[in-house]
Phi, psi and omega in degrees: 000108174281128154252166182277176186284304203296337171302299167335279200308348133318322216224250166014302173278309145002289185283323164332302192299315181307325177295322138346291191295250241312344179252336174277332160298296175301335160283346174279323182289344162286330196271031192272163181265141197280141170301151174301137168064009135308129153277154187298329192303305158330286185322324196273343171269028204267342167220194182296296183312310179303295185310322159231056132281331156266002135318306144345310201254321165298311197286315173320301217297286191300336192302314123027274184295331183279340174288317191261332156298312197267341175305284190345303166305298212296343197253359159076025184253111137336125164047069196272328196273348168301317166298276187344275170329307179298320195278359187275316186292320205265252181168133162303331188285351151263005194251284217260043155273311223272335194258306184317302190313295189298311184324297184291025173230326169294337172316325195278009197218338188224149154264130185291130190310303191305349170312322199240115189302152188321302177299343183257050222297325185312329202096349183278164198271148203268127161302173125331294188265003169265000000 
Protein backbone atom coordinates (compact mmCIF):
# COMPACT_ATOMS: atom_id res chain seq x y z
CA UNK A 1 0.00 0.00 0.00
CA UNK A 2 1.85 3.55 -1.22
CA UNK A 3 0.57 6.58 1.17
CA UNK A 4 1.73 9.89 0.89
CA UNK A 5 4.51 11.40 2.92
CA UNK A 6 1.48 13.49 5.35
CA UNK A 7 -0.12 10.03 5.65
CA UNK A 8 2.96 8.23 6.91
CA UNK A 9 3.59 10.87 8.96
CA UNK A 10 0.05 10.51 10.32
CA UNK A 11 -0.04 7.25 10.62
CA UNK A 12 3.63 7.33 12.77
CA UNK A 13 2.49 9.66 14.95
CA UNK A 14 -1.06 7.60 15.54
CA UNK A 15 1.06 4.43 16.45
CA UNK A 16 3.28 6.67 18.83
CA UNK A 17 0.31 7.73 20.84
CA UNK A 18 -0.73 4.34 21.14
CA UNK A 19 2.41 3.18 22.07
CA UNK A 20 2.32 6.36 24.87
CA UNK A 21 -1.12 4.70 26.11
CA UNK A 22 -0.49 1.65 25.96
CA UNK A 23 2.90 2.25 28.43
CA UNK A 24 1.61 4.66 30.40
CA UNK A 25 -1.66 2.84 31.24
CA UNK A 26 -0.46 -0.26 31.52
CA UNK A 27 2.36 0.97 34.07
CA UNK A 28 -0.08 2.53 36.20
CA UNK A 29 -2.13 -0.50 36.41
CA UNK A 30 0.82 -2.73 37.19
CA UNK A 31 2.30 -0.62 40.17
CA UNK A 32 -1.10 -0.83 41.89
CA UNK A 33 -0.99 -2.95 44.86
CA UNK A 34 -2.13 -6.38 44.79
CA UNK A 35 -5.03 -7.71 46.89
CA UNK A 36 -3.30 -9.74 50.10
CA UNK A 37 -1.91 -13.36 49.45
CA UNK A 38 -2.83 -12.59 45.55
CA UNK A 39 -0.04 -12.93 42.61
CA UNK A 40 -0.19 -10.98 40.05
CA UNK A 41 -0.41 -14.13 37.78
CA UNK A 42 -3.34 -15.19 40.06
CA UNK A 43 -5.06 -12.10 38.74
CA UNK A 44 -4.93 -12.69 35.03
CA UNK A 45 -7.00 -16.23 35.93
CA UNK A 46 -9.07 -14.99 38.25
CA UNK A 47 -12.74 -15.08 36.87
CA UNK A 48 -14.23 -15.97 33.56
CA UNK A 49 -13.79 -12.24 32.06
CA UNK A 50 -9.93 -11.87 33.36
CA UNK A 51 -9.04 -15.25 31.88
CA UNK A 52 -10.37 -14.19 28.90
CA UNK A 53 -8.83 -11.05 28.06
CA UNK A 54 -5.64 -13.01 29.10
CA UNK A 55 -6.22 -15.70 26.76
CA UNK A 56 -6.41 -12.73 24.51
CA UNK A 57 -3.95 -11.15 25.28
CA UNK A 58 -1.68 -13.99 25.16
CA UNK A 59 -2.64 -15.42 21.73
CA UNK A 60 -2.09 -11.13 20.58
CA UNK A 61 1.47 -11.47 22.38
CA UNK A 62 2.46 -14.45 20.07
CA UNK A 63 0.76 -13.33 17.14
CA UNK A 64 2.62 -9.95 17.69
CA UNK A 65 5.76 -11.50 17.78
CA UNK A 66 5.82 -13.61 15.11
CA UNK A 67 4.86 -10.76 13.23
CA UNK A 68 7.29 -8.68 14.05
CA UNK A 69 10.35 -11.07 13.88
CA UNK A 70 9.45 -12.25 10.18
CA UNK A 71 8.37 -8.79 9.40
CA UNK A 72 11.64 -6.87 10.44
CA UNK A 73 14.34 -7.98 7.46
CA UNK A 74 11.34 -7.06 4.81
CA UNK A 75 10.66 -3.71 6.41
CA UNK A 76 14.01 -2.67 7.22
CA UNK A 77 13.06 -2.62 11.15
CA UNK A 78 16.28 -3.28 13.73
CA UNK A 79 16.37 -5.62 16.42
CA UNK A 80 12.72 -7.03 16.08
CA UNK A 81 13.11 -9.47 19.29
CA UNK A 82 13.60 -6.18 21.62
CA UNK A 83 10.23 -5.23 21.05
CA UNK A 84 9.49 -9.12 21.54
CA UNK A 85 11.53 -8.89 24.74
CA UNK A 86 10.79 -5.64 25.98
CA UNK A 87 6.76 -6.16 25.84
CA UNK A 88 6.74 -9.02 28.69
CA UNK A 89 8.30 -6.72 31.25
CA UNK A 90 6.72 -3.09 29.49
CA UNK A 91 3.26 -4.45 27.68
CA UNK A 92 2.89 -5.23 24.08
CA UNK A 93 0.24 -2.88 23.59
CA UNK A 94 3.66 -0.17 23.77
CA UNK A 95 6.24 -2.48 22.01
CA UNK A 96 4.22 -3.25 19.21
CA UNK A 97 2.39 0.02 18.47
CA UNK A 98 6.04 1.48 19.34
CA UNK A 99 7.54 -1.52 16.14
CA UNK A 100 4.21 -0.35 13.79
CA UNK A 101 5.73 3.80 14.31
CA UNK A 102 9.30 2.53 13.18
CA UNK A 103 8.15 0.27 10.35
CA UNK A 104 5.88 3.32 8.93
CA UNK A 105 8.38 5.76 9.22
CA UNK A 106 11.29 3.55 7.82
CA UNK A 107 8.62 2.84 4.63
CA UNK A 108 9.21 6.38 3.90
CA UNK A 109 12.65 6.33 3.84
CA UNK A 110 14.30 2.66 2.64
CA UNK A 111 12.34 0.97 0.18
CA UNK A 112 11.31 -2.36 0.59
CA UNK A 113 13.46 -4.39 -1.51
CA UNK A 114 10.63 -6.93 -2.32
CA UNK A 115 8.46 -3.80 -4.04
CA UNK A 116 11.02 -3.58 -6.70
CA UNK A 117 10.99 -6.03 -9.53
CA UNK A 118 14.81 -7.14 -10.17
CA UNK A 119 15.36 -4.76 -13.47
CA UNK A 120 13.83 -2.21 -11.57
CA UNK A 121 15.82 -1.03 -8.58
CA UNK A 122 13.84 2.58 -8.50
CA UNK A 123 10.68 0.54 -7.86
CA UNK A 124 8.69 1.98 -10.85
CA UNK A 125 6.81 0.24 -12.39
CA UNK A 126 8.08 -0.98 -16.31
CA UNK A 127 5.73 0.35 -19.37
CA UNK A 128 5.61 -0.51 -22.37
CA UNK A 129 7.50 1.53 -24.08
CA UNK A 130 10.39 1.17 -21.19
Amino acid sequence: MMTTPHRRRALVATYGVLAVVGLVTTAYFNRQPLPEGTSYLEGWFANNASTSAAIDLIVMFVAASIFMVGDARRSHVRWPWLYVVFAIPLAIAFTFPLYLAIRSARSGSARIAEDAPPDQPDGRQRTLSS
